[in-house]
N, C-alpha and C positions, 0 to 999 in steps of 0.2 A: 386500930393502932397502925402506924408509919411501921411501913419497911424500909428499910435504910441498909444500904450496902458502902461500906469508905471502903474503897480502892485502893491500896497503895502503892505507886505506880512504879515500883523496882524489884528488880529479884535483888539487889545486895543486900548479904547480911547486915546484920546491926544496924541499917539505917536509920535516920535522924527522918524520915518519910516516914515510918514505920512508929516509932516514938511520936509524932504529930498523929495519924492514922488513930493510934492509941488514947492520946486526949481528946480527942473528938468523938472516939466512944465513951468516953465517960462522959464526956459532958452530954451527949446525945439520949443515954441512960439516965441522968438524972434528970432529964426532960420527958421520962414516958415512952423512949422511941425504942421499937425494937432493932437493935444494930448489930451489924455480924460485919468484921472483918478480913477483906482477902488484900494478904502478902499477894504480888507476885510473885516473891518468892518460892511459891506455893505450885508454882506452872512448870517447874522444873521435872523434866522426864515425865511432863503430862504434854507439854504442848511442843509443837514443832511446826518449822515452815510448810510441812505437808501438810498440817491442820489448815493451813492457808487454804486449799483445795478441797474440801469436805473430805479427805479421807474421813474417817467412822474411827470415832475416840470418845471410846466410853468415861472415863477419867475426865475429859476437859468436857464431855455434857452432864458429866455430874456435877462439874464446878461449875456450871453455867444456869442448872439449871436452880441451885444453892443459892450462889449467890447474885446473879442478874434475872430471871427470870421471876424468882420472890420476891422483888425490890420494888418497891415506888420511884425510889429515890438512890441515888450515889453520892457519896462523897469523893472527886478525887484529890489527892494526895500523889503531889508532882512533883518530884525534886529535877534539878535544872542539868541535864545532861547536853553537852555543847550546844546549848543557848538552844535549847527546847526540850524535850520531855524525851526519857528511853524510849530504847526500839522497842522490849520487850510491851510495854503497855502498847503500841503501835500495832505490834504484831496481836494481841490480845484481842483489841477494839477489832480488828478486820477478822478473827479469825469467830467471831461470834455472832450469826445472823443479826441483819440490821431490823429485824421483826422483835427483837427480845428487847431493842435499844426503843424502842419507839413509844413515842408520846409518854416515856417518863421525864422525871427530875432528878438535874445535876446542879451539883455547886464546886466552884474547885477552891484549891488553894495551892500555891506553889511556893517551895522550898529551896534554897541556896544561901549556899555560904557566902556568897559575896553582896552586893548592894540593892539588888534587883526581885530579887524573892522569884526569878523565872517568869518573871514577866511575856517575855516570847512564846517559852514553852505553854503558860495560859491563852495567849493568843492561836497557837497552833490549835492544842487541844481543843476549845470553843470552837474553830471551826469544822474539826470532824463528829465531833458531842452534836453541835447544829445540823448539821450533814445526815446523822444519822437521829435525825427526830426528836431530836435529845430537848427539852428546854434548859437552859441555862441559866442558873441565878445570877446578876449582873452583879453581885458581891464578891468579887474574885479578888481574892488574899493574896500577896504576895510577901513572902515571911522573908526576910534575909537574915544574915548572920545565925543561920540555923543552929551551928555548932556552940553559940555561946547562946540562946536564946533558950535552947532545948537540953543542953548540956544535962539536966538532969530526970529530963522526961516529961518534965512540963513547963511550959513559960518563966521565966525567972522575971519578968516583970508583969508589973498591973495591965499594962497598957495592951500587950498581947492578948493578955488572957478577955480584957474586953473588946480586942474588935473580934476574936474568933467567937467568943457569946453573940456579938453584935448579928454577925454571920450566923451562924447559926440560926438563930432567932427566926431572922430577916427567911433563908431558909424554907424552915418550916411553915412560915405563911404562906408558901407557894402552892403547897400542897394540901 
């Protein structure tokens, strides 16, 4: 069975990242895959810029070793912070030996409320995912009007909901 880790690339609460994050387990679940969900969130008074430098944190190698180290596969879940992706997921990716990131599978998808669904912030990230051994699924979503799309915690239209299946799908043949 797939391992599948979605990422959700923010510490803010309530995020609209986090509600995407969430339909993509379920939909990953009725597909067979076993998925486990990490908030950023979640890195709060685990991770720190000294984790940058291997200090020794038992807390963020247990999250590491949870959720990247069991995975085949990631999902990220990017919302668009000034026209690319937050530090916090920045700081995450560097602070996690590039040996756990290797020779798996990524798919992203990016979030914002304006026109663009984070299109730069997917360009950014693809190239450190690449960097770090990562394969990339060339299906990168870029979801805009997040706030009226996701307003209720899943797609208010058809069309959404079939290109993220479409993705999905596409996906899961990688691996």
């Amino acid at each position: 069975m797939k391992k599948i880790t979605i990422i959700c690339g923010t510490n803010r609460r309530n995020s609209y990242t986090e509600k995407v994050g969430n339909y993509y387990r379920s939909l990953l679940q009725l597909k067979g895959v076993d998925v486990k969900v990490l908030s950023l969130k979640e890195l709060e008074n685990v991770i720190t810029i000294s984790d940058y430098f291997n200090k020794e944190n038992p807390k963020l190698q247990s999250l590491i070793n949870e959720f990247i180290t069991s995975s085949q596969g990631f999902v990220f879940v990017i919302p668009e912070y000034n026209g690319s992706y937050p530090g916090i997921m920045k700081l995450f990716l560097d602070t996690v030996h590039p040996s756990h990131w290797d020779n798996k599978f990524a798919c992203i998808t990016g979030v914002a409320g304006g026109r663009a669904g984070n299109l730069r912030g997917i360009d950014h990230l693809t190239g450190v995912l690449n960097y770090l051994k990562i394969h990339v699924y060339h299906n990168k979503l870029p979801i805009s009007q997040i706030d009226k799309i996701f307003a209720e915690g899943t797609p208010t239209n058809e069309e959404t909901k079939a290109v993220i299946n479409r993705q999905i799908d596409g996906f899961l043949k990688m691996f």
